[in-house]
GUKE-310575 format. One record per atom (N, C-alpha, C, CB): atom name; x, z, y. Coordinates in steps of 0.02 Angstrom, whole numbers, padded with zeros to 5 digits. Glycine has a CB too. Example, Ala and Ser with C-alpha at 12.3 -4.5 7.8 and 13.67 -1.06 7.14 Angstrom:
% residues 2
<pt><atom>N</atom><east>00660</east><up>00390</up><north>-00284</north></pt>
<pt><atom>CA</atom><east>00615</east><up>00390</up><north>-00225</north></pt>
<pt><atom>C</atom><east>00660</east><up>00390</up><north>-00165</north></pt>
<pt><atom>CB</atom><east>00565</east><up>00452</up><north>-00224</north></pt>
<pt><atom>N</atom><east>00642</east><up>00354</up><north>-00112</north></pt>
<pt><atom>CA</atom><east>00684</east><up>00357</up><north>-00053</north></pt>
<pt><atom>C</atom><east>00645</east><up>00394</up><north>00002</north></pt>
<pt><atom>CB</atom><east>00704</east><up>00286</up><north>-00030</north></pt>
This chain:
% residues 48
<pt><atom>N</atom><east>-02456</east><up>14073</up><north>08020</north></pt>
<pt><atom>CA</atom><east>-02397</east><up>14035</up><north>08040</north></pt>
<pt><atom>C</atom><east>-02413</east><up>14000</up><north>08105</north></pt>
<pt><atom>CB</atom><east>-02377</east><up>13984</up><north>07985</north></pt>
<pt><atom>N</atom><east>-02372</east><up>14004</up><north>08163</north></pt>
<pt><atom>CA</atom><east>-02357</east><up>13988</up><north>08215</north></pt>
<pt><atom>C</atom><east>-02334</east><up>13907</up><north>08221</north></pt>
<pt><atom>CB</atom><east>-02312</east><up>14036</up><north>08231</north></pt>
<pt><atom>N</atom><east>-02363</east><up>13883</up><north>08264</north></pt>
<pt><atom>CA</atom><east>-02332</east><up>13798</up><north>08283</north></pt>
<pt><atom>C</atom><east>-02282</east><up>13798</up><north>08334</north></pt>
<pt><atom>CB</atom><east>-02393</east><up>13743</up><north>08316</north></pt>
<pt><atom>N</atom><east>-02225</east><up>13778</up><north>08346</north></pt>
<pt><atom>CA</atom><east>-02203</east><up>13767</up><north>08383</north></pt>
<pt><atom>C</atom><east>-02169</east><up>13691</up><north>08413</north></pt>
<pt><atom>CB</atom><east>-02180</east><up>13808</up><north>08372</north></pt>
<pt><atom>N</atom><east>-02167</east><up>13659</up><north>08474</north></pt>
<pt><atom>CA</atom><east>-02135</east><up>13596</up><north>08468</north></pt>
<pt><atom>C</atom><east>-02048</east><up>13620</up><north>08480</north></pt>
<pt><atom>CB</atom><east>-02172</east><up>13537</up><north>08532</north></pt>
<pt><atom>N</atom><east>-02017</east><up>13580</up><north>08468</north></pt>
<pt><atom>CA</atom><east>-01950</east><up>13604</up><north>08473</north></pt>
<pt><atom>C</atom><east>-01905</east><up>13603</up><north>08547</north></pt>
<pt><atom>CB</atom><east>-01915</east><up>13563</up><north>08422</north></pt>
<pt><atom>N</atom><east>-01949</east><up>13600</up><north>08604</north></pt>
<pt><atom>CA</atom><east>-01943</east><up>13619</up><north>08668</north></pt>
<pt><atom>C</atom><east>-01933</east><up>13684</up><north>08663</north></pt>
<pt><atom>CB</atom><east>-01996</east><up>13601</up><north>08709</north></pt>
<pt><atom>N</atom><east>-02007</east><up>13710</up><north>08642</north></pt>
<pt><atom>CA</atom><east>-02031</east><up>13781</up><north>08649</north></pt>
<pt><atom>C</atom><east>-01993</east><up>13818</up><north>08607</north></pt>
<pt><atom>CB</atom><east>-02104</east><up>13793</up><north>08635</north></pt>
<pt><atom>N</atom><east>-01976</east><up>13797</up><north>08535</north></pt>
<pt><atom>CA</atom><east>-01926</east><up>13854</up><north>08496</north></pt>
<pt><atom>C</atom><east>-01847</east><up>13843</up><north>08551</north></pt>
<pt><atom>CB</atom><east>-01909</east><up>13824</up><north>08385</north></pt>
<pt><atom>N</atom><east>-01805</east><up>13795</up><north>08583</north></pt>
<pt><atom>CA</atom><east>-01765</east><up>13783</up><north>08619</north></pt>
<pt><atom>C</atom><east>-01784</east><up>13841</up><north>08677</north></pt>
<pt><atom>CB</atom><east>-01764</east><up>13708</up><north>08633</north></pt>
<pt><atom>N</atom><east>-01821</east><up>13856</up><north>08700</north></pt>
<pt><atom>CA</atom><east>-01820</east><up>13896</up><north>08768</north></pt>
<pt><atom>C</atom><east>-01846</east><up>13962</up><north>08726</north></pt>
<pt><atom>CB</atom><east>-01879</east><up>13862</up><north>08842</north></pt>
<pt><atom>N</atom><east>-01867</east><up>14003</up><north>08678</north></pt>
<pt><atom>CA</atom><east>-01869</east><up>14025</up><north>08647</north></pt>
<pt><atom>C</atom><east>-01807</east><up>14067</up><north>08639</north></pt>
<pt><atom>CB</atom><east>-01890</east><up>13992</up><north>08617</north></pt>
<pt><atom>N</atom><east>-01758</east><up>14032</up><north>08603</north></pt>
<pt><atom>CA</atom><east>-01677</east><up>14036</up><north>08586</north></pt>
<pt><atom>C</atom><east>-01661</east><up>14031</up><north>08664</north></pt>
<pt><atom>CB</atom><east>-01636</east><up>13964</up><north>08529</north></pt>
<pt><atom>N</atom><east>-01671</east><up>14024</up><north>08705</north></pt>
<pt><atom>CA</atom><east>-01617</east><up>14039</up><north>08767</north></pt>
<pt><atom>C</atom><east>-01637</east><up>14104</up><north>08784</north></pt>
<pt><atom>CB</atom><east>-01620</east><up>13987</up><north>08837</north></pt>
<pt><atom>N</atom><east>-01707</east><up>14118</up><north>08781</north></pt>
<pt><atom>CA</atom><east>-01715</east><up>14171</up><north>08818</north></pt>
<pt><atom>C</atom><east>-01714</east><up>14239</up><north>08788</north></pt>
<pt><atom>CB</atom><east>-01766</east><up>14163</up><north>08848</north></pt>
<pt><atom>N</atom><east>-01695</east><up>14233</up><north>08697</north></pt>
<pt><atom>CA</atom><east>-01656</east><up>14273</up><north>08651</north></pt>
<pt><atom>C</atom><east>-01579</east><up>14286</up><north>08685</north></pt>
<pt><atom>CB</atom><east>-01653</east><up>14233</up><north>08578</north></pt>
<pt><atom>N</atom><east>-01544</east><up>14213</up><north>08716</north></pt>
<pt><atom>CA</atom><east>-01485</east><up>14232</up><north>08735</north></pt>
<pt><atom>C</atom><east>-01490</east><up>14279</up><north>08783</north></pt>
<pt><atom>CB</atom><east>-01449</east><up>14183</up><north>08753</north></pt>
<pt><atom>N</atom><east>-01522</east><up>14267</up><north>08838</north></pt>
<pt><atom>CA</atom><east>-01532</east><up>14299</up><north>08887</north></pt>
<pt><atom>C</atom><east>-01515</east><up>14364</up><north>08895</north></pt>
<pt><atom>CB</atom><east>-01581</east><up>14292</up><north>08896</north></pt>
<pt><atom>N</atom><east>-01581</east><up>14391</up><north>08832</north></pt>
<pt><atom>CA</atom><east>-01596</east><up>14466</up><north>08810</north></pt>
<pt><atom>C</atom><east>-01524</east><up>14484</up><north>08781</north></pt>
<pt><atom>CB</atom><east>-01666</east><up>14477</up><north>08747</north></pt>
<pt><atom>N</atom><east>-01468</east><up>14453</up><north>08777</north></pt>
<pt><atom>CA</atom><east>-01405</east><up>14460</up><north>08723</north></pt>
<pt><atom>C</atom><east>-01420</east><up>14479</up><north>08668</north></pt>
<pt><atom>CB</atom><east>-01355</east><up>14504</up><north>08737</north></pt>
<pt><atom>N</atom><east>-01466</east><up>14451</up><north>08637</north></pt>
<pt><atom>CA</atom><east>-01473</east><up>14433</up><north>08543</north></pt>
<pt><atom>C</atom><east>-01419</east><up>14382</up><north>08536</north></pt>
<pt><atom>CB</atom><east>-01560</east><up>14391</up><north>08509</north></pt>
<pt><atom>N</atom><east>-01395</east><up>14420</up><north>08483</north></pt>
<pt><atom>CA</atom><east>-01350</east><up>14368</up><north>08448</north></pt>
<pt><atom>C</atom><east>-01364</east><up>14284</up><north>08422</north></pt>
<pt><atom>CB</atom><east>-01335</east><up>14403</up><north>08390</north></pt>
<pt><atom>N</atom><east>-01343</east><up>14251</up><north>08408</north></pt>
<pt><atom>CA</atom><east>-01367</east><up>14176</up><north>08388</north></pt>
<pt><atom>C</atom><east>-01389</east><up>14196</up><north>08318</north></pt>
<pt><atom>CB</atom><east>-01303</east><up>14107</up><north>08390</north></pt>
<pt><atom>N</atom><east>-01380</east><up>14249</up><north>08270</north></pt>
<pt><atom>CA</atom><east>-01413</east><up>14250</up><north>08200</north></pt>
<pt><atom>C</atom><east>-01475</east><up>14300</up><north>08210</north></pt>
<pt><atom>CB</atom><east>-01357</east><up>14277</up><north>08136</north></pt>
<pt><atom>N</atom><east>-01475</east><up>14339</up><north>08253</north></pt>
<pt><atom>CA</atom><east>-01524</east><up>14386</up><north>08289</north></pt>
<pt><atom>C</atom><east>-01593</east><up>14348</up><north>08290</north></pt>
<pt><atom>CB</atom><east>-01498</east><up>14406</up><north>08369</north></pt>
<pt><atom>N</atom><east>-01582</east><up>14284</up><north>08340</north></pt>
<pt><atom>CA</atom><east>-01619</east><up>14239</up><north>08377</north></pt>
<pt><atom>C</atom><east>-01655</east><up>14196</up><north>08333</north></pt>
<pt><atom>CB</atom><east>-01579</east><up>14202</up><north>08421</north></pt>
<pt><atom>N</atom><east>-01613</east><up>14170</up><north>08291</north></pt>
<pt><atom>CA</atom><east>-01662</east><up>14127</up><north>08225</north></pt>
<pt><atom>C</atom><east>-01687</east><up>14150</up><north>08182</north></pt>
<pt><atom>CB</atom><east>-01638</east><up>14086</up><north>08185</north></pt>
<pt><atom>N</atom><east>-01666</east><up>14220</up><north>08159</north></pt>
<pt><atom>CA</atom><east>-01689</east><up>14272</up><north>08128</north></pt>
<pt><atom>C</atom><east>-01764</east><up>14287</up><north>08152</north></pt>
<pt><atom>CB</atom><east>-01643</east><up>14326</up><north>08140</north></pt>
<pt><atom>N</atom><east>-01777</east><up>14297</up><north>08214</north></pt>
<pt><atom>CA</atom><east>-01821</east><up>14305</up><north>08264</north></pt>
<pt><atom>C</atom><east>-01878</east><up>14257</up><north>08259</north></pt>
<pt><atom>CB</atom><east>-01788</east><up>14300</up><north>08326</north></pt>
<pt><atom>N</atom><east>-01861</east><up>14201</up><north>08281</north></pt>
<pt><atom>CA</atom><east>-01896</east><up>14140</up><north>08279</north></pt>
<pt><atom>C</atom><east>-01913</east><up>14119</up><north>08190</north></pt>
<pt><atom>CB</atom><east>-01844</east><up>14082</up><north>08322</north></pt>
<pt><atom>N</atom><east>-01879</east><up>14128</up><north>08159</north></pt>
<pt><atom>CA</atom><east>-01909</east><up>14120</up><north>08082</north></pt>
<pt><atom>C</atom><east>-01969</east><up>14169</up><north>08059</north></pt>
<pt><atom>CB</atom><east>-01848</east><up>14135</up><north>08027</north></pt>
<pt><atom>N</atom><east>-01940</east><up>14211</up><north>08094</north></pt>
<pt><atom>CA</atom><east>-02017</east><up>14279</up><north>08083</north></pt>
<pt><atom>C</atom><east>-02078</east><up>14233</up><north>08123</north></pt>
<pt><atom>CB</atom><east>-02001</east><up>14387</up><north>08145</north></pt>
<pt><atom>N</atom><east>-02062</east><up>14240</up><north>08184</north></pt>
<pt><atom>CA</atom><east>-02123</east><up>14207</up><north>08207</north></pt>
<pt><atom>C</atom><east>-02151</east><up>14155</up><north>08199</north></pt>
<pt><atom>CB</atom><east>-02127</east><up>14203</up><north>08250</north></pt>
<pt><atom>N</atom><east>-02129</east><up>14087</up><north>08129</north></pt>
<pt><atom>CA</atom><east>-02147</east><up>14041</up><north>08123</north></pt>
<pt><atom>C</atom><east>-02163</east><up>14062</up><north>08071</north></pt>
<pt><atom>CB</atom><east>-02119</east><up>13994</up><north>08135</north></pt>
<pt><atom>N</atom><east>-02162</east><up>14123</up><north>08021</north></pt>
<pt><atom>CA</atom><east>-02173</east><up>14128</up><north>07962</north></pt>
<pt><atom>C</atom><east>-02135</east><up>14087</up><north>07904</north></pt>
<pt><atom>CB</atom><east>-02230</east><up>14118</up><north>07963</north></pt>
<pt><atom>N</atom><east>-02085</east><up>14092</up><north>07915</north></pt>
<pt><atom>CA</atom><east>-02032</east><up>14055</up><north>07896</north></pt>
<pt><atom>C</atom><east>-01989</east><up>14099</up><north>07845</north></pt>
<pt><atom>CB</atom><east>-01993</east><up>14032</up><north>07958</north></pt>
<pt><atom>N</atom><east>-01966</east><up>14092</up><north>07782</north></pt>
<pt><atom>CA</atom><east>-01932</east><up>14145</up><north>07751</north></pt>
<pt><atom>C</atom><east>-01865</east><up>14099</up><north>07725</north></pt>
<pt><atom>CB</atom><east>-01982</east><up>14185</up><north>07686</north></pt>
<pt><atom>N</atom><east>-01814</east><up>14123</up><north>07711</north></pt>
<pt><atom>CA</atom><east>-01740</east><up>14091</up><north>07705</north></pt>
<pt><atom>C</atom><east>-01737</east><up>14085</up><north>07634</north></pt>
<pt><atom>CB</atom><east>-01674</east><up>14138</up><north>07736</north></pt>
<pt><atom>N</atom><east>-01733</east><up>14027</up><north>07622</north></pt>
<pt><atom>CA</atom><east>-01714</east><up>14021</up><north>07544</north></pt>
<pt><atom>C</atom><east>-01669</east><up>14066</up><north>07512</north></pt>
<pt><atom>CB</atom><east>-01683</east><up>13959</up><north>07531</north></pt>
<pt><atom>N</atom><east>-01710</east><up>14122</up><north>07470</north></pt>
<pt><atom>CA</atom><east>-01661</east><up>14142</up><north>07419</north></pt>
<pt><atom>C</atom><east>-01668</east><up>14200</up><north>07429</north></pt>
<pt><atom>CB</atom><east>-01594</east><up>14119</up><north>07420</north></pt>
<pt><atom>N</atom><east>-01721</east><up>14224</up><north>07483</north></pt>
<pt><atom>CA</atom><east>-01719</east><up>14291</up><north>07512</north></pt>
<pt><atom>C</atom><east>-01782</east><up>14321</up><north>07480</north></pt>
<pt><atom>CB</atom><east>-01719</east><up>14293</up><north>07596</north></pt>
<pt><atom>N</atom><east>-01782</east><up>14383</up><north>07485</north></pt>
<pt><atom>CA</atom><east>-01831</east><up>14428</up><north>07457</north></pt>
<pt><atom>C</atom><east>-01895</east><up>14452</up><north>07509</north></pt>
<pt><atom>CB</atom><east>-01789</east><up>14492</up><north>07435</north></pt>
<pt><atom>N</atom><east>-01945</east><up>14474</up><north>07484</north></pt>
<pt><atom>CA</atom><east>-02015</east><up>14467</up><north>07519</north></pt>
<pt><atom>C</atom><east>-01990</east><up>14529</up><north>07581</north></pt>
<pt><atom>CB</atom><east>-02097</east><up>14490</up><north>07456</north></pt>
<pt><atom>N</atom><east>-01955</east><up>14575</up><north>07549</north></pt>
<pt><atom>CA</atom><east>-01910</east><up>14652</up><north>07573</north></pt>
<pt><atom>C</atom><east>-01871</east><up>14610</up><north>07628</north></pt>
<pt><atom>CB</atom><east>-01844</east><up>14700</up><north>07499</north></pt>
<pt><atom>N</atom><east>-01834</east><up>14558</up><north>07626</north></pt>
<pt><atom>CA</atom><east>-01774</east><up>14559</up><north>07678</north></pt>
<pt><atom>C</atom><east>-01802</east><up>14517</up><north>07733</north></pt>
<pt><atom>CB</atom><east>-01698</east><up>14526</up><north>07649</north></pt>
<pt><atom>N</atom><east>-01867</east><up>14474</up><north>07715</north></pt>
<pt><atom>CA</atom><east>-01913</east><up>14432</up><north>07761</north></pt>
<pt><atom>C</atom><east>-01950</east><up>14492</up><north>07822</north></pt>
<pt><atom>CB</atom><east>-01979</east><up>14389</up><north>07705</north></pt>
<pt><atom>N</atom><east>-01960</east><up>14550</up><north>07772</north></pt>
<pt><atom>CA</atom><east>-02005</east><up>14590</up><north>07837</north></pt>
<pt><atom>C</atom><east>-01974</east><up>14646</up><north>07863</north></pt>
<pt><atom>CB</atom><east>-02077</east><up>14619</up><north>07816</north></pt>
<pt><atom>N</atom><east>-01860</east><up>14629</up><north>07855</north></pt>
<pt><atom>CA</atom><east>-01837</east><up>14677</up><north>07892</north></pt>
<pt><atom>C</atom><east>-01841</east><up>14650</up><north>07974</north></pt>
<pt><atom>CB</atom><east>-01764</east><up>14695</up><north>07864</north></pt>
């Protein structure tokens, strides 16, 4: 699991916009890379 301060996840998410990732794309994105899994979700839908 990844640290981030919330500058760095902020410029992170812009530069998802950038790339035109969607805004659910982008946190989707950034939850992977914090090792982060969504309440309620399966071990399967964490490592789509």
């Amino acid at each position: 699991m990844e640290e981030m301060t919330k500058e760095e996840m902020q410029r992170y998410l812009n530069q998802e916009a950038q790339r035109g990732s969607t805004e659910t794309e982008a946190y989707r994105n950034l939850m992977n890379i914090l090792g982060l899994v969504f309440p309620g979700s399966t071990s399967q839908e964490a490592s789509d």
